[in-house]
N, C-alpha and C positions, 0 to 999 in steps of 0.2 A: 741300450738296445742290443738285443742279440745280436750274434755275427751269424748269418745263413750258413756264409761257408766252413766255418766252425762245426755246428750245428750236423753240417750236412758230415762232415769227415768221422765226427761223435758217432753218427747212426750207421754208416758205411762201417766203422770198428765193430760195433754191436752187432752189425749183420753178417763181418765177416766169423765174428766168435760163438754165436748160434752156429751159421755152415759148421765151421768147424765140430762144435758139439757132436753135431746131427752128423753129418757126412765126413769128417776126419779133416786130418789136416792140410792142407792146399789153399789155391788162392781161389776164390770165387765171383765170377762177373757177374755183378751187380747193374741190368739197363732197365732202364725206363723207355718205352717206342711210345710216341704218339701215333693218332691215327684221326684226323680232324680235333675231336673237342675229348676225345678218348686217350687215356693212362693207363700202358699196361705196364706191368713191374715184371722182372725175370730172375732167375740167375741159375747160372751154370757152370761146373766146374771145371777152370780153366788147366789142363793137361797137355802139356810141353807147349807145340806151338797154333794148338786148337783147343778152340772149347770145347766141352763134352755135352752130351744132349741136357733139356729143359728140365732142372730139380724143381722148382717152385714158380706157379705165377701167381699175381694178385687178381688177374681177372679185371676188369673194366675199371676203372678207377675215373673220379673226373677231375683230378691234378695230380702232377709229376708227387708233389708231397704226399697224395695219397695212397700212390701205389705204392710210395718209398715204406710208409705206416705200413701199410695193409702187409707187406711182404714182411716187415719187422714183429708185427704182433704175430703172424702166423709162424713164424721160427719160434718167438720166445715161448709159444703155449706147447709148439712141439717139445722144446728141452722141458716146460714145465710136465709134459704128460710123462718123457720118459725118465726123469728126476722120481716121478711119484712108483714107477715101475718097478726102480732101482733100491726103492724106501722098504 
């Protein structure tokens, strides 16, 4: 059986190494907000001892693990569009 919390640090790597890609290099907050039966995903570039305004949302999701996806596909199509740029 998978480990979640494995699983969850795997994609938290992945999402910080997109950022990276996409936006350089730093550390980036990664939240998920509920809001009743609502998922939204964020993240923002954490700069000294504040975060910096909202790079990316997922938009309405209906699970924490969805938004977690929906924020990770939309990095990785970003690196794959500016990969195809750089071709």
């Amino acid at each position: 059986m998978p480990n979640q919390e494995s699983d969850g640090f795997a994609r938290g790597q992945r999402i910080q190494g997109y950022c990276k890609a996409i936006w350089g290099d730093g550390y980036y907050d990664i939240e998920v907000d509920t809001e009743d039966d609502d998922h939204y995903g964020y993240i923002r570039k954490e700069s000294d001892d504040y975060y910096g305004p909202m790079l990316l949302d997922s938009g309405r999701c209906s699970s924490v693990d969805e938004a977690c996806e929906t924020l990770e596909r939309m990095l990785a199509n970003e690196c794959k569009a500016r990969e195809g740029k750089r071709a």
